[in-house]
SEFITOR-678858 format. One record per residue (C-alpha): residue in three letters; x, y, z. Coordinates in steps of 0.2 Angstrom, whole numbers, padded with zeros to 4 digits, always signed. Layout:
SEFITOR-678858
ALAXYZ...
***
This chain:
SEFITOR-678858
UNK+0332+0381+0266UNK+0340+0386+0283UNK+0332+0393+0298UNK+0336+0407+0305UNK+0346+0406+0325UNK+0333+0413+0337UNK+0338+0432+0344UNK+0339+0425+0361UNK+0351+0411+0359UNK+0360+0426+0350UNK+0361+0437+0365UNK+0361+0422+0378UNK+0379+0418+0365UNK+0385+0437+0366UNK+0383+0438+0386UNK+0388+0421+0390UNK+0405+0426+0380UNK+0409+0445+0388UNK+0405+0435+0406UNK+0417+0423+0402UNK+0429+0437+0398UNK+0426+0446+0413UNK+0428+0430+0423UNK+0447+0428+0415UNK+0450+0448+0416UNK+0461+0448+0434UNK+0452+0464+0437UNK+0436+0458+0437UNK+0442+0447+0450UNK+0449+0459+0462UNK+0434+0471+0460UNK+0423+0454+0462UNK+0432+0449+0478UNK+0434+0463+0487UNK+0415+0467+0484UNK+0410+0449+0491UNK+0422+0449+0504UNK+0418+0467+0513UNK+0400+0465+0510UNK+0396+0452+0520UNK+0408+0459+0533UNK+0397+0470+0544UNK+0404+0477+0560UNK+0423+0481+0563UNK+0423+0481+0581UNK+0421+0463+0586UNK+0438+0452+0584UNK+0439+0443+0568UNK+0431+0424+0576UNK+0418+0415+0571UNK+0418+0406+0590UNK+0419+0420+0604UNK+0431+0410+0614UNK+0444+0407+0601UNK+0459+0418+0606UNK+0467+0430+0593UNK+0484+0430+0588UNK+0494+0445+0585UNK+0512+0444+0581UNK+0520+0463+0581UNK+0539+0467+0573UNK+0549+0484+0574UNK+0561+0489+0563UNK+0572+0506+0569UNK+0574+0518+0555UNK+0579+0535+0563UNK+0581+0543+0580UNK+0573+0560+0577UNK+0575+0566+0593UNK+0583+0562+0610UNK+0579+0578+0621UNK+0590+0573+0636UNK+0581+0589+0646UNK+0563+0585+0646UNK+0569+0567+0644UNK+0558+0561+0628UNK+0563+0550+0616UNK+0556+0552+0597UNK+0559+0539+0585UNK+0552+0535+0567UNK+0550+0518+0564UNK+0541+0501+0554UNK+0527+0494+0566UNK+0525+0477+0557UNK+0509+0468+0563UNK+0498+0449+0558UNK+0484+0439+0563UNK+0471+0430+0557UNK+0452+0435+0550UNK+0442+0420+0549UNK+0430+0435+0538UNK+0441+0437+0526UNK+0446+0420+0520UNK+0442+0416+0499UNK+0445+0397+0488UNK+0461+0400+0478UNK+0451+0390+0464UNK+0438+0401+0463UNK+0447+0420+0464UNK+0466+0415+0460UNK+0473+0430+0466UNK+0488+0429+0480UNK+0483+0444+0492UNK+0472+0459+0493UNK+0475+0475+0498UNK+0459+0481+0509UNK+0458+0498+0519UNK+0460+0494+0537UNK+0446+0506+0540UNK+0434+0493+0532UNK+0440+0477+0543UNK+0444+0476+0560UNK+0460+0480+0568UNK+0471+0475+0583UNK+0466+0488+0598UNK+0484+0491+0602UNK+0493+0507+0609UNK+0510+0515+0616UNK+0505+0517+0633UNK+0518+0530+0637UNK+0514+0539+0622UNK+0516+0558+0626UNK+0511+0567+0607UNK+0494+0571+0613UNK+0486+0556+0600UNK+0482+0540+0612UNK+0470+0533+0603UNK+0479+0533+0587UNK+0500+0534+0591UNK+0502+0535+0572UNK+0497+0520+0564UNK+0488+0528+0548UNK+0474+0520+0539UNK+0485+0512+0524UNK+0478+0495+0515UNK+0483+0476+0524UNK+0487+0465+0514UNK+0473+0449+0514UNK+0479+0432+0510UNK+0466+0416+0506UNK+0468+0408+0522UNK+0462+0424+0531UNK+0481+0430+0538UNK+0482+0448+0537UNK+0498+0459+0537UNK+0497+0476+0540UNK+0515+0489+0539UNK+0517+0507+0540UNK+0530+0519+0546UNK+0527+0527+0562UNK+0535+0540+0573UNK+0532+0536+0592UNK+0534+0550+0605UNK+0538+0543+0620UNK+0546+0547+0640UNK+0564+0537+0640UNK+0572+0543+0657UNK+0590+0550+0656UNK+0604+0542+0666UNK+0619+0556+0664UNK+0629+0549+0677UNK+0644+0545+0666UNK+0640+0560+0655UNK+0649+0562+0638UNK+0650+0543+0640UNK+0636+0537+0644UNK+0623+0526+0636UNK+0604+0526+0636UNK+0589+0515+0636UNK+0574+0522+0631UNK+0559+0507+0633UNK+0543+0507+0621UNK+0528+0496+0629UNK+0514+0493+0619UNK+0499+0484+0625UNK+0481+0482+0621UNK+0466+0494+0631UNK+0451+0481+0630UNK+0459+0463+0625UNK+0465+0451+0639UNK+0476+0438+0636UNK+0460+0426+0633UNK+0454+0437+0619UNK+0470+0442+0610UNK+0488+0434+0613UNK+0502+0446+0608UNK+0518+0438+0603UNK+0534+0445+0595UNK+0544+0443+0582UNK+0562+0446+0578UNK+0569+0467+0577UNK+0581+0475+0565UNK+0589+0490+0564UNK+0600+0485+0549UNK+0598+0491+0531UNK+0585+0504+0535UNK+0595+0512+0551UNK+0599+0529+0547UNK+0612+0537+0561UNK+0613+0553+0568UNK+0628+0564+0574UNK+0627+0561+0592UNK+0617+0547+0595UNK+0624+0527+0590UNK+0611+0515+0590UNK+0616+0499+0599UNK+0604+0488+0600UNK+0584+0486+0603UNK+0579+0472+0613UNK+0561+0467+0615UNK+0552+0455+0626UNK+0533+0450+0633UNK+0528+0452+0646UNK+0512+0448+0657UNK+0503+0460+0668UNK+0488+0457+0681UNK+0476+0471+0677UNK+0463+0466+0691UNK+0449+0464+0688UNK+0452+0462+0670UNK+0463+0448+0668UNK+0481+0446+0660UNK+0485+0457+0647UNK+0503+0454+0636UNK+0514+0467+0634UNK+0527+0471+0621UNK+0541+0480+0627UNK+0556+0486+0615UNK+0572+0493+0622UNK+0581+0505+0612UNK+0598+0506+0618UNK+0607+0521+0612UNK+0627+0526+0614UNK+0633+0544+0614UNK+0643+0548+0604UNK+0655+0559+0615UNK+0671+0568+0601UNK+0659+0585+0600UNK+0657+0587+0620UNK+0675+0581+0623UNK+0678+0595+0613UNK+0667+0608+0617UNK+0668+0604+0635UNK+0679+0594+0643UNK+0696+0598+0634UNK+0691+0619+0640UNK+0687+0614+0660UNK+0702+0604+0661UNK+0712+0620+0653UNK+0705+0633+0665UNK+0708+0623+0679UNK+0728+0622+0674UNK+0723+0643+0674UNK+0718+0640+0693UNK+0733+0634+0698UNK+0741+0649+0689UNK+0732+0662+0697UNK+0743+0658+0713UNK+0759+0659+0706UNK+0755+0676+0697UNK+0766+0690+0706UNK+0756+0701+0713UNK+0766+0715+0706UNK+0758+0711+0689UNK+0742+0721+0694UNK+0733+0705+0685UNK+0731+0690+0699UNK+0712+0698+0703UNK+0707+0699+0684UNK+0712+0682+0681UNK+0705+0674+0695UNK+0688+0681+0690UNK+0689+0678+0671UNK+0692+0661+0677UNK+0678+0659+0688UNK+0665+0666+0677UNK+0671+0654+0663UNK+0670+0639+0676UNK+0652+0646+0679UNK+0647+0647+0661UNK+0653+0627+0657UNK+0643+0624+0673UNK+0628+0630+0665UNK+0630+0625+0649UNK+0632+0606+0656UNK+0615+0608+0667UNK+0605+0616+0653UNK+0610+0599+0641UNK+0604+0587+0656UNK+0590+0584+0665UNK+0588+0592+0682UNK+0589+0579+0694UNK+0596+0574+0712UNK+0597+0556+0709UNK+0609+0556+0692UNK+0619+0571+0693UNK+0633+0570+0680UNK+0650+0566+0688UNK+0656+0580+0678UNK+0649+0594+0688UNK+0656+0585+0703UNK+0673+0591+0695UNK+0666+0609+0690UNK+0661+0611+0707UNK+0678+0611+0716UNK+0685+0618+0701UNK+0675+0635+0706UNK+0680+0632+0721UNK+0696+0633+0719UNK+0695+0648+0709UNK+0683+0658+0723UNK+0698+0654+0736UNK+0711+0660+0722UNK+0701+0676+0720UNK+0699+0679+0738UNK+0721+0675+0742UNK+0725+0687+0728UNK+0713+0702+0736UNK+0721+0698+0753UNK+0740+0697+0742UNK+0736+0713+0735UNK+0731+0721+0752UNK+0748+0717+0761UNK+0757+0722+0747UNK+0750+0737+0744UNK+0746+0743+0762UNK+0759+0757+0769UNK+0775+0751+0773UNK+0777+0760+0790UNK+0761+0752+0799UNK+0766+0734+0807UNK+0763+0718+0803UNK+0745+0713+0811UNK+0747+0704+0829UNK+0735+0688+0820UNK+0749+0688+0802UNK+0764+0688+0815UNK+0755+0675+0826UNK+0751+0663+0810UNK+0770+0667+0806UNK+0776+0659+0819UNK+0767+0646+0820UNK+0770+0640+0802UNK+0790+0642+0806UNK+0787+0632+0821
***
């Protein structure tokens, strides 16, 4: 006669089985990990070390995906962007055997982050110049990746000088507030601007050029700095157009105004049609561009005799039309005969 299998081996059997199952469910294993990993986290503000003087390294990489806006009067450069940065969290580190999964995706919220900003960030957010709280990805060896697209807001001083050819570099520093070089060493890696470039209409993107650099903060220490150059080319067809093709026209009409008889009754009118056209262009050049002494255009060193010009043609044909239409029996002025002569002399 057989005996019956104790009730506890049977439900030590049943548990021991859905375990098992859980253990081999990839799931379970994320869940499991994740829990493990950020419960025995604790704090996000100090950096990632176990050993207080072991220097973190953060390796930063921009990718250029749109000029939004290059506002060439209040000289402020907006640009949308992939911020790309990596370092090491000796916290978050797992044994491949035990939890074989290749990387996982943590809120940034829940671990700690590099302290790094835009310092001549001009939307109003310093503490946060976009970055949003999207998931790092975590690898077993504690290396954490963290991406996201960006728009930075930033001053980029305009040089006009060689204005509709001219070309622009706008720099992008970024820089940590409370890590020296001792705590946190910021290195950089390669820029692109390739497949996820997309152009605009006036502006070419050239080239962006980055480099570290290292500033003395006394008494703080050494603190590395990023600094990404975005070199921009106009793009000058419309303004060639729009601009340049119509000044050189009206000053050809300039040169006309003196050789219109004076008979014609129209030499004043179109000395001053002229003029106020020059002054319009003027403008229009001066609202586009910064106000500044240093780089003024060399453009509106050609609008300026241009109006000129047209001033003294105005004020020759009201002096023409005066003679010519004074009374025939007064003399000729003692200072006309006197400047007669002397020009037949």
């Amino acid at each position: 006669m057989r005996k019956n299998v104790p009730n506890g081996w049977v439900i030590w059997l049943f548990l021991h089985f859905l375990l098992a199952t859980d253990a081999n469910n990839p799931k379970g294993h994320h869940y499991n990990l994740t829990t493990e990993l950020l419960s025995k986290y604790g704090s996000t503000l100090p950096r990632p070390v176990v050993n207080s003087s072991t220097q973190v390294q953060l390796v930063i990489r921009m990718n250029v995906a749109r000029i939004v806006e290059l506002n060439e009067h209040m000289q402020t450069l907006t640009v949308a962007a992939f911020l790309k940065m990596v370092w090491h969290d000796e916290f978050l580190t797992w044994n491949s055997s035990k939890y074989p999964i290749p990387y996982l995706g943590v809120p940034t919220s829940l671990i700690w982050r590099p302290d790094l900003h835009l310092y001549d960030n001009i939307d109003g957010h310093f503490e946060d110049f976009g970055i949003g709280n999207n998931d790092a990805f975590v690898f077993p060896d504690g290396r954490v990746t963290w991406a996201s697209p960006n728009i930075f807001k930033t001053v980029c001083v305009i040089d006009a000088r060689l204005f509709p050819f001219d070309t622009q570099r706008c720099p992008l520093r970024f820089g940590s507030w409370t890590y020296n070089l001792q705590q946190m060493n910021v290195t950089i890696h390669h820029t692109v601007f390739g497949k996820e470039f997309s152009g605009t209409g006036v502006w070419e993107l050239e080239d962006v050029v980055g480099q570290r650099e290292i500033v003395d903060y006394d008494p703080f220490g050494f603190f590395p700095e990023i600094l990404y150059t975005v070199v921009l080319k106009r793009l000058p067809w419309y303004y060639v157009i729009s601009l340049l093709l119509p000044g050189i026209m009206l000053s050809v009409l300039n040169l006309l105004t003196f050789i219109l008889p004076t008979a014609s009754g129209e030499k004043v009118s179109l000395g001053i049609t002229n003029l106020l056209a020059l002054v319009l262009f003027q403008q229009l050049i001066g609202n586009l561009l910064p106000p500044s002494s240093h780089n003024t255009p060399f453009i509106s060193y050609y609008f300026a005799p241009m109006i000129l010009i047209s001033c003294l043609s105005v004020i020759s044909g009201v002096l023409v039309a005066v003679l010519y239409h004074q009374d025939k029996a007064r003399p000729v002025p003692h200072w006309l005969r006197k400047m007669s002569s002397c020009n037949l002399r």
